[in-house]
N, C-alpha and C positions, 0 to 999 in steps of 0.2 A: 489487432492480432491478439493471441492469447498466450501469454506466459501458466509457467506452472512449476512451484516451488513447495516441496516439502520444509518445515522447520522442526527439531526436536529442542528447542532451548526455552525455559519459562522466561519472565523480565528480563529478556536480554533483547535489545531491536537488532533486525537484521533487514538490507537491505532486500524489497524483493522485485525495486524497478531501479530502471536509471532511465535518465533521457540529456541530450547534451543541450545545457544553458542558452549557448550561442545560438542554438537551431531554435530551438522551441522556448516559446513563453508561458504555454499552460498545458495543460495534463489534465481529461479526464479520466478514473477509473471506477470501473464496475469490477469490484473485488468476492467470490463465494468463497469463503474460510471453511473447510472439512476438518474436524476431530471426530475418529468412529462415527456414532451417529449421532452427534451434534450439527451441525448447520448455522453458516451466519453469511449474510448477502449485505454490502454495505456498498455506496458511493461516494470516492473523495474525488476535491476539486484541490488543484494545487495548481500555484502562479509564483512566478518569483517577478526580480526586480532586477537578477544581476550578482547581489551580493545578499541575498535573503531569500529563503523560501515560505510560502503560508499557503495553509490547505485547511482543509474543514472533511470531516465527515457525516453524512446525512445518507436518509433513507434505508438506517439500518433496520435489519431485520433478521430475526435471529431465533431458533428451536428450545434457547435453554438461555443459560448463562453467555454473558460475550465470550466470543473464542483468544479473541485478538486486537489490540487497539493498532492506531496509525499515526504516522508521524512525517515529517518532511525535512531535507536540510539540501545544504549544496555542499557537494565537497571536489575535489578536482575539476572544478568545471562540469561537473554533471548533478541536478537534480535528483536525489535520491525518495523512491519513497518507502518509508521503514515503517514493520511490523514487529510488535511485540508480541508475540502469545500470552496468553494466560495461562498455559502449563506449559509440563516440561513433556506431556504428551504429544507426538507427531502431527503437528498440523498442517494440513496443504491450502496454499492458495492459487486460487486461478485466478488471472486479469484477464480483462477486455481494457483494454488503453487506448483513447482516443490522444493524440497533439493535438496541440494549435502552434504552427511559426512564427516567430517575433514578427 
């Protein structure tokens, strides 16, 4: 499926998925980052264990400068995956999110 989230906040992470612990064990995403006409197309992988999350990003690609970094944690029982911008300009993301079930 594809989500889609605008941000307006520089160094501040905001969540822009969730998936519940219990259900799933890993998360891949295919993330395009829009600021005007800047461009950034990246892939994280993210796995947890239960009580940790760890993800990587690779295959990024990008028009200019990075738009946005990434990040993972768990909080209420759901895997979060969090973006940061690099400005305080309006940046939208779209997902593509694959699961995998424990």
């Amino acid at each position: 499926f594809i989500d889609f989230l605008a941000i307006s906040s520089a160094d501040i992470f905001e969540s822009i998925n969730t998936f519940a612990a219990a259900t799933y064990r890993s998360a891949k995403y295919n993330i395009q980052v829009v600021r005007g006409s800047s461009y950034q197309t990246s892939e994280v992988l993210v796995i947890h264990d239960g009580s940790n999350s760890y993800g990587t990003e690779y295959a990024v690609i990008k028009t200019g400068n990075s738009l946005a970094t990434f990040d993972t944690d768990i909080n209420s029982g759901n895997v979060r995956l969090l973006a940061t911008p690099s400005s305080g300009d309006s940046t939208t993301f779209k997902l593509v999110t694959t699961l995998t079930k424990v």
